[in-house]
C-alpha positions as CSV (number, residue, x, y, z in Angstrom):
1,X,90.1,47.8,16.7
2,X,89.1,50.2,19.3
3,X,88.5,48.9,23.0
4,X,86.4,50.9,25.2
5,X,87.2,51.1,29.1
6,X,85.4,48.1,30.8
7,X,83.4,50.5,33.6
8,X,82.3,52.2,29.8
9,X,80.9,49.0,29.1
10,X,79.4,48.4,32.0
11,X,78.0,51.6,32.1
12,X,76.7,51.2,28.6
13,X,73.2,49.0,29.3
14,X,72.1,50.9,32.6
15,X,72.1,54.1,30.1
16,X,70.4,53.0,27.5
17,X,67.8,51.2,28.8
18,X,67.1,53.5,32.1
19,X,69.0,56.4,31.6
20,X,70.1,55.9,35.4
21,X,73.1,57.7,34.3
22,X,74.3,61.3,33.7
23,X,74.9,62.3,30.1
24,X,78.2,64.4,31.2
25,X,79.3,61.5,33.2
26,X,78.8,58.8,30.6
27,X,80.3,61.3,28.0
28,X,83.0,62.4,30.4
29,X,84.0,58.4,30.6
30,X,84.2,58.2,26.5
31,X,87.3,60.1,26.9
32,X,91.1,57.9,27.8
33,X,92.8,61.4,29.3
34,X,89.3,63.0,31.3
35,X,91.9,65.7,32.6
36,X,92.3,67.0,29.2
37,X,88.3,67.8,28.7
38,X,87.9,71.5,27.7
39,X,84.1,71.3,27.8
40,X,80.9,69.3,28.4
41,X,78.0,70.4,27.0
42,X,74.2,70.1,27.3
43,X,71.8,70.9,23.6
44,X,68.1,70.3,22.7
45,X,67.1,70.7,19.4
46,X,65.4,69.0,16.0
47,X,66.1,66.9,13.0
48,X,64.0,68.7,10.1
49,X,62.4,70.5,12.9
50,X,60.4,68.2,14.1
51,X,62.1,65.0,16.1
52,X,62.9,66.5,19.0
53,X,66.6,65.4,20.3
54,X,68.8,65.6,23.4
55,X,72.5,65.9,22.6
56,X,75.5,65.7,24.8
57,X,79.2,67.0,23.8
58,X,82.4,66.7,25.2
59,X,85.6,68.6,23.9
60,X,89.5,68.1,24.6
61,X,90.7,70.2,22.6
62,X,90.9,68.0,19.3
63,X,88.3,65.3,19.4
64,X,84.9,65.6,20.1
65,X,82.8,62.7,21.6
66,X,79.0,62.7,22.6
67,X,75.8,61.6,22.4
68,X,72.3,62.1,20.7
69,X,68.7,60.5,22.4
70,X,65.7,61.0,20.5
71,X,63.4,62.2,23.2
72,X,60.3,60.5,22.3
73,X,61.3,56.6,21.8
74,X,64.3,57.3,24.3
75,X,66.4,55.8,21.3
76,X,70.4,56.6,21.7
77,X,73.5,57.0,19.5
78,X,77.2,57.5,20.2
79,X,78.6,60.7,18.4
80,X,82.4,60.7,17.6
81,X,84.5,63.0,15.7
82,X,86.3,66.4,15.8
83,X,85.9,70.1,15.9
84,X,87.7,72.5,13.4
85,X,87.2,76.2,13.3
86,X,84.0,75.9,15.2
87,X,83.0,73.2,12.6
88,X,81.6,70.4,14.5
89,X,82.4,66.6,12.2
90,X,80.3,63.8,13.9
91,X,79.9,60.5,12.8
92,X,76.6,58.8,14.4
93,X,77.5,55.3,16.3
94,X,75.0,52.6,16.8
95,X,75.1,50.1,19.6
96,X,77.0,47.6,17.1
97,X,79.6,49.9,16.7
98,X,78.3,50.4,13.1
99,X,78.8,54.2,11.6
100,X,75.0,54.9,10.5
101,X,75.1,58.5,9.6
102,X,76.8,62.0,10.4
103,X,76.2,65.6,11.7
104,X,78.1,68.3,10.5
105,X,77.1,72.0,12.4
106,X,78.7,75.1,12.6
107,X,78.4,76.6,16.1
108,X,77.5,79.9,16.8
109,X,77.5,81.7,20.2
110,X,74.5,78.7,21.9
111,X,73.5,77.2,18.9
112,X,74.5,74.8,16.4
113,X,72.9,74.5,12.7
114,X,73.6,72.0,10.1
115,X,72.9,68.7,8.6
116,X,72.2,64.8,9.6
117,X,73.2,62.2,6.8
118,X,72.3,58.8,6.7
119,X,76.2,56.7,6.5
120,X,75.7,56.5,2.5
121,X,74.4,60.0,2.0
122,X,70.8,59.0,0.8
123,X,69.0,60.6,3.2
124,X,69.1,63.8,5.2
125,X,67.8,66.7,7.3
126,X,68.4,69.5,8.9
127,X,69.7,70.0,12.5
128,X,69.2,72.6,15.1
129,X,70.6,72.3,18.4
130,X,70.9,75.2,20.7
131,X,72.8,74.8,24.4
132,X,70.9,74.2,27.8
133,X,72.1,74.6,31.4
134,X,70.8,71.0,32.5
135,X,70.7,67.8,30.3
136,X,67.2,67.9,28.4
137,X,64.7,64.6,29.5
138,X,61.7,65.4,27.8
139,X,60.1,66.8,24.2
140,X,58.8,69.8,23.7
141,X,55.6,70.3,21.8
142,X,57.1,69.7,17.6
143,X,54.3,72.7,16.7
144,X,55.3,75.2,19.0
145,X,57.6,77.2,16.3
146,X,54.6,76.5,13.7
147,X,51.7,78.7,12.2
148,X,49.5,80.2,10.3
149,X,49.3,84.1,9.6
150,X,46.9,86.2,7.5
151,X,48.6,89.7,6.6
152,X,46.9,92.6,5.1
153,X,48.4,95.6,3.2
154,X,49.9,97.4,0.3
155,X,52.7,95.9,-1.8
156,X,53.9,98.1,-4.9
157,X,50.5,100.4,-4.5
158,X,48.0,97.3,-4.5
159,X,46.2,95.8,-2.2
160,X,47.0,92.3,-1.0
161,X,46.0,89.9,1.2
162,X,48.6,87.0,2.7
163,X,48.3,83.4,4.4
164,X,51.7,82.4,5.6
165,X,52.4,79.0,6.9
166,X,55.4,78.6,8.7
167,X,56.3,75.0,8.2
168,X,59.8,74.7,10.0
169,X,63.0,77.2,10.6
170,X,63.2,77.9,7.2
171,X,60.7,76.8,5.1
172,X,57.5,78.8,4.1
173,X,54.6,79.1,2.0
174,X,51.0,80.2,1.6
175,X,48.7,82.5,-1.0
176,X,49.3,86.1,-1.6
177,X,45.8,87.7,-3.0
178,X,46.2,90.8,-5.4
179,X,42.3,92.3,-4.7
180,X,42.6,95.0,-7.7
181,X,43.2,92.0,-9.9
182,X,41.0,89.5,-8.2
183,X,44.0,87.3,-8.4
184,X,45.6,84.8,-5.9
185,X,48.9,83.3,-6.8
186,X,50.8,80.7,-4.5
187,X,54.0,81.1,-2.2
188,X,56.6,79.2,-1.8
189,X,59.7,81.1,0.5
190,X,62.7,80.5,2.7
191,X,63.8,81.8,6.0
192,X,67.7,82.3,6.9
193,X,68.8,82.4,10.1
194,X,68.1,86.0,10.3
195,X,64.7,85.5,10.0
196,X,65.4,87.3,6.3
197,X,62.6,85.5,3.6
198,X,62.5,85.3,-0.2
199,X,59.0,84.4,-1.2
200,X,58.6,83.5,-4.6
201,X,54.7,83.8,-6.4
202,X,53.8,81.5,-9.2
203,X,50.7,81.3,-10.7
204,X,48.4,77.6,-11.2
205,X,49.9,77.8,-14.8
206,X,53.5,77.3,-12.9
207,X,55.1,81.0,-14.1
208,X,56.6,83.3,-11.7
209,X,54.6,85.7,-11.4
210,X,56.9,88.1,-8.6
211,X,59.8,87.1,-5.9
212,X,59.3,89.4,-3.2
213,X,62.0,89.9,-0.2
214,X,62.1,90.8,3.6
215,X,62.4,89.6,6.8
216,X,59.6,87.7,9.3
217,X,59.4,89.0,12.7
218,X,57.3,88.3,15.7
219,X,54.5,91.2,14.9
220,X,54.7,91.9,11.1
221,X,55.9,90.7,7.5
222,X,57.9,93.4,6.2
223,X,58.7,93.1,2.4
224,X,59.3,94.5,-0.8
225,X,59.7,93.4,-4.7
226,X,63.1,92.0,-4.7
227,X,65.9,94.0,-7.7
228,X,63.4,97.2,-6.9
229,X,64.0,100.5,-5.3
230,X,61.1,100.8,-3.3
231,X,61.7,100.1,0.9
232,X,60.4,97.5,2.7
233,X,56.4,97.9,3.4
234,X,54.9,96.4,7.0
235,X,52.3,93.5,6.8
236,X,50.8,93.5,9.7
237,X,48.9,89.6,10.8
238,X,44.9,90.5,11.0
239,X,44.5,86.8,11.9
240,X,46.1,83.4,12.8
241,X,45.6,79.9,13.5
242,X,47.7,77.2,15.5
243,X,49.8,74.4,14.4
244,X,48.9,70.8,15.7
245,X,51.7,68.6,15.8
246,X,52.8,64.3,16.5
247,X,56.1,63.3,15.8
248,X,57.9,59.9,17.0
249,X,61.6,58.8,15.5
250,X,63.9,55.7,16.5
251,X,66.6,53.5,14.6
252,X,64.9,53.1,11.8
253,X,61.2,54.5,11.8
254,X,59.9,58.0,12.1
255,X,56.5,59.7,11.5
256,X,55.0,63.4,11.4
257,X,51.9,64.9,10.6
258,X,50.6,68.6,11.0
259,X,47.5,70.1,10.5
260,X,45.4,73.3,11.2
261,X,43.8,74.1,14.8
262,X,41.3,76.9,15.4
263,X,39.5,78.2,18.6
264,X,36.4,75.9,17.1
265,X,36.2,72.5,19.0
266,X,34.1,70.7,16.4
267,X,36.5,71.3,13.2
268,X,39.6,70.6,15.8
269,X,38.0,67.1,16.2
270,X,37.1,66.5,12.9
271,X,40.9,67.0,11.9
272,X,41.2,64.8,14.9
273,X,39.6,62.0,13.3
274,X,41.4,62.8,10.2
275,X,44.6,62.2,11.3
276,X,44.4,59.9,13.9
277,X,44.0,56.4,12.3
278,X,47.1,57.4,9.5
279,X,49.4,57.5,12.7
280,X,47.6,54.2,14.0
281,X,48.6,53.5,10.5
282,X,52.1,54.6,11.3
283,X,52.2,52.9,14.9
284,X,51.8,49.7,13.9
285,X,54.4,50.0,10.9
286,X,57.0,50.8,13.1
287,X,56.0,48.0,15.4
288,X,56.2,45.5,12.5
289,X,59.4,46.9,11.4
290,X,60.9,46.2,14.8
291,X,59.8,42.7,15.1
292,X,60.8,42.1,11.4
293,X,64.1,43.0,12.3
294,X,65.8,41.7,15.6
295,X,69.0,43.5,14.4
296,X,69.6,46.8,13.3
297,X,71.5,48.0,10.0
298,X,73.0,51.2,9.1
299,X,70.8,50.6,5.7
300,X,68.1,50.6,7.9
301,X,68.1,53.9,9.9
302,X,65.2,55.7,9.0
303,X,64.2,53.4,6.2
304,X,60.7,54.0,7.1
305,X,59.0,57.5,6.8
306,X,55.7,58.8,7.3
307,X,54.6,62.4,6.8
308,X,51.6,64.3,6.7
309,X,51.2,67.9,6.7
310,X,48.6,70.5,6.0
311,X,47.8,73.6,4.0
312,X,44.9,76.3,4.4
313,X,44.0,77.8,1.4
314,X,41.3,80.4,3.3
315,X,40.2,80.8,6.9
316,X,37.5,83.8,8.5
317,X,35.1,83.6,11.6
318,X,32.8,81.6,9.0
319,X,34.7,79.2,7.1
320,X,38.0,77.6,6.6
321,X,39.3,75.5,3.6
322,X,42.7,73.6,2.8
323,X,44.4,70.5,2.1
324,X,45.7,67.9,4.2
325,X,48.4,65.3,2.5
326,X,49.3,62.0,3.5
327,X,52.6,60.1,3.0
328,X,55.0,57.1,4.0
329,X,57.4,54.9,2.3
330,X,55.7,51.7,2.7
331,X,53.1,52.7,0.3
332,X,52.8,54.2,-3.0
333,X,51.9,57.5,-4.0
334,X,49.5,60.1,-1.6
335,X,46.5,60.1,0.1
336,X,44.7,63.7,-0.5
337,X,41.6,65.4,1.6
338,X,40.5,68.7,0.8
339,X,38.4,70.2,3.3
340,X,35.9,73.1,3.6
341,X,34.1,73.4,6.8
342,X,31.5,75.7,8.2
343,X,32.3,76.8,11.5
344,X,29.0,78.7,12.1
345,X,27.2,75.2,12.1
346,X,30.0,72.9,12.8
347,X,29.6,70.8,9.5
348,X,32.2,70.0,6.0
349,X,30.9,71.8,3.1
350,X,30.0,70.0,-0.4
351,X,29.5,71.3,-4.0
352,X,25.8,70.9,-3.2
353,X,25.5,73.2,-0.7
354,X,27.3,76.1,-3.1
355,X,25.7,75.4,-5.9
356,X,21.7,75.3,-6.9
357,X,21.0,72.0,-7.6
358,X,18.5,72.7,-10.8
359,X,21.5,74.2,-12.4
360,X,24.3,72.2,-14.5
361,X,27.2,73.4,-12.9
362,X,28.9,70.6,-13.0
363,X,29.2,70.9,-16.8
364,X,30.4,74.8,-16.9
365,X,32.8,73.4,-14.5
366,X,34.3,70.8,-17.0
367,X,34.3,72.8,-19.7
368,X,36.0,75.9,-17.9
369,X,39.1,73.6,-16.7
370,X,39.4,72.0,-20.0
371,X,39.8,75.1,-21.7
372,X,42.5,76.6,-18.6
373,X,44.5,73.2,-19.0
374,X,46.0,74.8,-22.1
375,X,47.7,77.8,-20.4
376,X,50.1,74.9,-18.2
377,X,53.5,75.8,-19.1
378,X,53.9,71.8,-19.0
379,X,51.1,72.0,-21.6
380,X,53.7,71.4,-24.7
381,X,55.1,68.1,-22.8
382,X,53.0,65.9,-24.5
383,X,53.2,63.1,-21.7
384,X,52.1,65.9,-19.1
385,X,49.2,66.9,-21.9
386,X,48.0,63.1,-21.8
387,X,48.2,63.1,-18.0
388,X,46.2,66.1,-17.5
389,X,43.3,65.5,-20.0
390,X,42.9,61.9,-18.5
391,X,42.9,63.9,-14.7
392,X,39.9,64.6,-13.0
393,X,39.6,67.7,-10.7
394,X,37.6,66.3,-7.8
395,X,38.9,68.3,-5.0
396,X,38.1,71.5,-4.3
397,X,39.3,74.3,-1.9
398,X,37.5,77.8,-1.0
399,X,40.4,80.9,-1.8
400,X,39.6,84.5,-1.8
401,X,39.1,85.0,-5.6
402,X,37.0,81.7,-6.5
403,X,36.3,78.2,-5.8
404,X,40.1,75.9,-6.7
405,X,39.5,72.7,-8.4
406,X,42.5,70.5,-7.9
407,X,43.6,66.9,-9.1
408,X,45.3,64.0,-7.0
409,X,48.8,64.2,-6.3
410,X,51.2,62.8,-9.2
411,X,55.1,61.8,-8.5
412,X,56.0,62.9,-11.8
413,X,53.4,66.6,-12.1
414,X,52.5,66.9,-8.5
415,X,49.0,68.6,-7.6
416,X,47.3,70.5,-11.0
417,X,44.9,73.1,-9.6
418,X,42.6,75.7,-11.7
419,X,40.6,78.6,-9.8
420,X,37.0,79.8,-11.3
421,X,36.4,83.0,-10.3
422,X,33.4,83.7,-8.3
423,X,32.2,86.2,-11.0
424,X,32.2,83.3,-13.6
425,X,30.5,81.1,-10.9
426,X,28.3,83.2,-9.4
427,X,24.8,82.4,-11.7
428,X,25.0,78.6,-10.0
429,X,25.7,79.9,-6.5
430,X,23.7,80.5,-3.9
431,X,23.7,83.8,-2.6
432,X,23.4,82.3,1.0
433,X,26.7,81.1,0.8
434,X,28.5,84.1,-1.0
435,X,27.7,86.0,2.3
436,X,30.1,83.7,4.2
437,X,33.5,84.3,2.0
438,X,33.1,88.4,2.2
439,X,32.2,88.5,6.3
């Protein structure tokens, strides 16, 4: 068994509960030999990009010994393990002495990007750290590297239309809108650390439709059809929205939710509202959690997981319309809001107010979907065939080429959506509210 020095010990409690203490000192004191430390470093960085974490290193040349503070809850861990090759090995020590989970980075120049593990491997993340001059105290805001971008221009001689959504370091996704087709097809991409991104379009029938390649810089989306010839073509962003952001993470709890923010005060509070009592929600889990269990297990780190995140389907000076998606481990399936607002008059648009109300468009609604349903590749399944007949499409989102009907999320099929053009649509409309998709 492994003893640590007793001024370690002593040490210990005034750290964790104050943080009266240096992280290079207290790190410096993990070592037996503190003449033979090489190094002490300082990080900040993110698990999956949005728990935002202190970490301190020390280095003798063969082991590696540290530790890792979630900057929100003020929650600590002892990190132990070695460095190979610039290969960083860390298992993740809890206050027992228990092994609860690992990191495993490569380190490049500042930073260091890899993985965190749970101690049996059943759940995981990414990690980002990247080295500071001073130790780190306090969390940044978890949306800051977050947004949403509209991009205009030509791919393969057509027009097309793009909302990105950058979700984290190196996920993506969004709509790309062909306008000589009238066709919008959805975007799901990743970013390396080069910033280089593969976005892949499907359409609602789940084929691939094109896979496009590039790289995401700071002013423009440059890309081009990947296995073609033709160079790279600029996007350049016409228009973008913000990311709003809450995050909290300790031993065994942790919560996130995202969602769209815009320069109009009376939609930013409605989304507001929306999230605000599912983190309540999440709150007082994690309080219950706590007082359910007086002590901690490595089973139990980060048993309990809430997420929430958002997705804008179209956004102009008039009107913006998406989905917001609830989640957590303590309950089954997903809570789903889909949300069109008017931000000329500050109020949530209905079906009612697109549609003349002496005319039965509910019916050529119905009867539209039920003949698209067909075209699902799934379609043949005969499980996902019940499923989908039985669904009802009672959400609906506003997209460049119609009105998207969608269904409630299912584990086993996901989200189901079918777009009716506006052409097809356009007898039940009223023309008062055409005017606010082509401003």
């Amino acid at each position: 068994m492994k003893y640590f020095p007793i001024y370690l010990l002593l040490l210990f409690p005034i750290f964790c509960f104050g943080q009266k203490v240096d992280s290079k000192k207290y790190v410096e004191a993990k070592f037996d030999n503190r003449s033979k430390i090489q190094w002490v470093k300082y990080y900040k960085g993110r698990i999956d990009d949005l728990n935002d974490i202190s970490v301190t290193l020390g280095y003798d040349g063969k082991d590696c010994k540290g530790v890792l503070i979630y900057l929100r809850s003020g929650i600590q861990f002892e990190l132990e393990g070695v460095i190979e090759n610039r290969e960083c090995y860390l298992k993740e020590i809890d206050e027992g002495n228990s092994i609860i989970g690992s990191l495993r980075g490569k380190m490049k120049g500042q930073t260091i990007l890899g993985t965190w593990s749970s101690h049996n491997n059943s759940k995981g993340g990414t990690l980002q750290l990247e080295e500071t001059d001073k130790e780190v105290k306090f969390p940044s805001y978890c949306g800051d590297n977050k947004w949403i971008r509209k991009y205009s221009g030509k791919l393969s001689n057509q027009e097309v239309e793009i909302i990105l959504q950058k979700e984290s370091i190196n996920k993506a996704s969004g709509l790309i809108y062909n306008k000589k087709i009238n066709q919008t097809y959805k975007l799901i991409g990743n970013i390396d650390q080069q910033d280089n991104i593969e976005l892949i379009a499907r359409n609602e029938y789940g084929r691939i439709i094109q896979t496009f390649i590039g790289d995401l810089q700071q002013d423009k989306l440059s890309l081009k059809v990947k296995e073609s010839n033709s160079k790279k073509v600029d996007l350049l962003p016409s228009a973008g929205l913000t990311i709003g952001c809450v995050e909290y993470a300790d031993y065994m709890t942790s919560y996130d939710v995202t969602f769209p923010k815009t320069t109009n005060a009376a939609f930013n509070q409605r989304m507001n509202e929306q999230t605000d009592d599912w983190i309540k929600a999440c709150r007082n889990r994690s309080n219950k959690v706590k007082k359910q269990n007086s002590s901690v297990k490595p089973q139990l780190r980060n048993s309990e997981r809430g997420y929430a995140w958002c997705e804008v389907d179209f956004f102009n000076k008039n009107l913006i319309s998406g989905f917001m998606t609830f989640s957590n481990t303590w309950t089954p399936g997903q809570k789903l809001i889909a949300y069109t607002y008017n931000l000329q008059n500050n109020s949530s648009i209905y079906l009612e107010d697109i549609f003349e109300n002496d005319k039965d468009y509910n019916k050529y609604i119905k009867n539209y979907i039920k003949k698209e349903i067909k075209n699902y590749t799934l379609y043949k399944d005969e499980d996902f065939k019940k499923w989908i007949k039985k669904s009802e499409f009672s959400f609906f989102t506003i997209r460049n080429d119609g009105i998207c009907f969608s269904t409630k999320f299912s584990m086993l099929y996901g989200r189901q959506s079918i777009t009716i053009p506006y052409r097809q649509l356009e007898p039940f409309m009223k023309n008062s509210f055409i005017k606010y998709i082509k401003e």
